[in-house]
C-alpha positions, 0 to 999 in steps of 0.5 A: 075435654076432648073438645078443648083439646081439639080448639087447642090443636085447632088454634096451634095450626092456624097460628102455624099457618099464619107464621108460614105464611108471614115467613112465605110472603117475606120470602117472596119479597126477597125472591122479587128483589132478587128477580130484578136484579138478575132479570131487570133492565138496565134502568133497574138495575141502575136502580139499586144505585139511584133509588127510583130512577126506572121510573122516570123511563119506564113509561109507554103510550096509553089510551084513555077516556073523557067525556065531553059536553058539546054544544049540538046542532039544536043548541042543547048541550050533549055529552060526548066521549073521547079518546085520547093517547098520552105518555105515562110514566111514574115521575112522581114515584121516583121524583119521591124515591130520589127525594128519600135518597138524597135526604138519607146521604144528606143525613149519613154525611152530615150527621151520621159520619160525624158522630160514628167517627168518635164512637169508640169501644173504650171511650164514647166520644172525645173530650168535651163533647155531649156523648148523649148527644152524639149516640142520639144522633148516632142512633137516629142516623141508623134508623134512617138508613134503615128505613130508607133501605126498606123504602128503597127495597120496595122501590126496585121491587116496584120499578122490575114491575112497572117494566114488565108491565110495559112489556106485557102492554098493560097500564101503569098508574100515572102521577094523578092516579098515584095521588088519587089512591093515596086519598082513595084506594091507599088513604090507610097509607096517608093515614098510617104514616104519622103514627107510624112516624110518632112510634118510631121518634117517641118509641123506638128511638127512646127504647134503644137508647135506654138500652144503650145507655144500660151498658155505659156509665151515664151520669157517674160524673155528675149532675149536669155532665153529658159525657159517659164511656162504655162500659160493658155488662159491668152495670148488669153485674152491679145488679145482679150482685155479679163483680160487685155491686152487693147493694144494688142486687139486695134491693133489686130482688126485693123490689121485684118481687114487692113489684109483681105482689102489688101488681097481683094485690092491686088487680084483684083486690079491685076486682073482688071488690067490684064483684062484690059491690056489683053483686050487692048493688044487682041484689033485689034486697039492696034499697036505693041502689042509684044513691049508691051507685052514684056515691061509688061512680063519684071517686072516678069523676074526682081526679085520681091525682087529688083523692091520693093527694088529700088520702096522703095528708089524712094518713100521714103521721101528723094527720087527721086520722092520727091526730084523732086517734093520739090526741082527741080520742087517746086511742094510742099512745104514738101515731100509726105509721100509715105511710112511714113503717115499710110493712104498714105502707104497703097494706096502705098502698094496697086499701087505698088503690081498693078505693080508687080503682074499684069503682071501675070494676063494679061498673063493669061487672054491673054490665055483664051481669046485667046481661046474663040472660035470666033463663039461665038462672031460672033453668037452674032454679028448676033443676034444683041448683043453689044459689052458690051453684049458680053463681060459680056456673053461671055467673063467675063464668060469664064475668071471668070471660070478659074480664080475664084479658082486662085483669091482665092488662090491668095487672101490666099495668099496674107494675107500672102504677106511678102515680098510687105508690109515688103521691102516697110516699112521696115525702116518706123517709127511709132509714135503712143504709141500703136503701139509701145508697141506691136512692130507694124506699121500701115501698118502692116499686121498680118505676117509682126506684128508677123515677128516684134514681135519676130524679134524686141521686144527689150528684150521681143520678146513676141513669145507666142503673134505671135503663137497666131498670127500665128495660127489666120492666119493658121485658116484664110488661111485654110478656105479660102483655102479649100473655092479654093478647093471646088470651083475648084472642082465645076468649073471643073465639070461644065467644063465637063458638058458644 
């Protein structure tokens, strides 16, 4: 215990350290930008105004060295060095900056002003205009700004340090050298900066205007009506049964909490199943384990999307299994409601992601085990230990450290799961009023109720209740995902120590 709680103490300061440092370094970025301003030249001082302009004159004389093949006097080639002197200043840097510049006024101007003009508190835009449209280009005009005046930040830091260096006398990077680096010495820049472009177009913009839209009334027109007002925290109170609304907070309670029992069911019914096929499948008593090994490994190589499809057509109240039931062996009087009756759906859902999700666990599981050194066991074996004993010291623990972050990313995940819940109740009906008014099933989880809000609302497609929605889930998932993250990094370090 002591030494537990020593790591533990341990990990806190150095996470500590690590969010000082952050806090200093960001620190020390403003405290330069600061320097320039007070301490620059005029040129960057100008700079603040025209981004990069201290580029262009911030330059000096600079020795450098070339060599040379020459023809000698015996008609052999030599190689000879030579020095020379040349002006360098850093015009492609600012001939980038000025680009960048111009580009985010083009962009406030032509697009930005525009649409800002006709964001109001009451009503969004004017009559007739694509109010989505409008807030799009709206948010995409701010995120511009700001990354620009990052770039444009970094840009005046840069210029306060090429003037003192000419100060000091020492070198500058020439144009050649800066392009040079960007396939050399900074190739991360070239490479990081699509994926750092995708994010912000696929990622970010799509998550603030999902919460946007979460405080405006979008889609209560109509199908096909682009225009919405603001509408305030009137959407939140609809759904937390706060000035109105009662329907949508019944449904919402229920359906988080069905939500986060199939995410625990889903995770670790899969993973006790995998645990107990690996275990059989590891036993030296269990004949012909390739054959079964391959049986199991086949409902990974067949697309998920059609052992869901061909299981919903199997349990439906006409299908196979009810017919042969009912009709062929008369079982039963009146078919099963595998997928009709709320309660049964449910346990339905949870077997049928045991068959396509456990395969992947007894892989897993398969492997850890089959790297638990054997000295261990036969130690135990020898101090008397049973075999229940040495599977809950030896064994569980072994696979518990190399599963716990995947049980848990595996868990976000699957408060996520679409595809399961969707293919199995996509022709369910529900009978329940209260349901049907907000476009839900009982065997809905949040993603597949949000999917049905904007997808099957008749003429209300209610998108500002699914961006609530929406965002729950992202609130959801982020905790849980950085819960992994932390949780990775405490198992890896144990890792090391052992």
């Amino acid at each position: 215990m002591a030494n537990q709680s020593t790591t533990a103490l341990a990990s806190r300061k150095k996470e500590k350290n690590i969010f000082r440092r952050f806090l200093g370094k960001i620190g020390d970025y403003f405290r330069s930008i600061g320097q320039a301003l007070v301490h620059g030249d005029v040129w960057t001082k100008l700079s603040f105004l025209i981004s990069g302009l201290g580029y262009f004159v911030h330059g000096h004389e600079q020795e450098f060295v070339r060599d040379e093949i020459v023809r000698g006097e015996d008609g052999h080639p030599d190689v000879i060095t030579v020095k020379f002197r040349r002006y360098v200043n850093q015009w492609l840097r600012g001939l980038f900056y000025l680009a960048l510049e111009a580009a985010a006024v083009l962009v406030l101007v032509f697009v930005g002003i525009p649409n800002f003009a006709k964001l109001g508190l009451n009503d969004i835009v004017l009559d007739k205009d694509d109010s989505f449209l409008i807030l799009l280009q709206s948010v995409v005009t701010i995120l511009v700004l700001v990354l620009f005046l990052f770039l444009h930040l970094g840009a005046v830091r840069g210029v306060y340090q090429s003037e003192l260096a000419v100060k000091e006398g020492r070198p500058i990077k020439s144009a050649l050298q800066d392009l040079h680096d960007l396939i050399d010495d900074r190739f991360y820049v070239t490479v990081l900066a699509l994926p750092i472009i995708g994010i912000l177009a696929f990622t970010l913009i799509p998550t603030i205007m999902m919460i946007l839209i979460a405080f405006t009334n979008y889609g209560a027109s109509g199908i096909g009506s682009s225009n919405f007002s603001w509408v305030g925290g009137a959407n939140w109170g609809s759904l937390f049964g706060l000035g109105g609304g009662a329907e949508f907070a019944e449904v919402f309670g229920k359906q988080l909490l069905w939500t986060l029992l199939w995410a625990f069911f889903a995770t670790f019914t899969c993973f006790f199943g995998g645990l107990l096929l690996a275990l059989l499948l590891n036993s030296r008593r269990t004949r012909f384990t390739k054959v079964w090994r391959t049986g199991f490994v086949i409902t990974i190589a067949v697309p998920q999307f059609v052992s869901l499809m061909l299981i919903r057509y199997f349990l439906g109240d006409y299908g196979i299994v009810n017919n042969l039931l009912v009709e062929t062996w008369h079982v039963i009087d009146k078919p099963i409601g595998f997928l009709s009756d709320p309660l049964i759906t449910k346990f339905t859902i949870i077997l049928v992601n045991c068959w396509v999700g456990f395969p992947y666990l007894m892989l897993m599981i398969s492997g850890i085990l089959l790297n638990i050194p054997a000295d261990l066991y036969e130690s135990a074996s020898i101090d008397g230990a049973s075999r229940p004993r040495m599977f809950w010291s030896i064994t569980m623990p072994y696979i518990l450290q190399v599963c716990t972050p995947y049980l848990i990313s595996s868990f976000v995940s699957n408060i996520n799961n679409f595809n399961v819940i969707y293919l199995l109740t996509m022709d369910a009906e529900e009978h329940e009023m209260a349901y049907q008014a907000v476009n839900a099933k009982q065997s809905d989880l949040l993603i597949t109720w949000l999917y049905n809000m904007i997808s099957a609302g008749g003429a209300t497609p209610r998108y500002y209740m699914a961006s609530i929605i929406g965002i729950i889930m992202f609130t959801i998932s982020t905790i849980f995902t950085l819960i992994a993250f932390n949780l990775s990094q405490r198992t890896a370090q144990k890792g090391r120590k052992a």
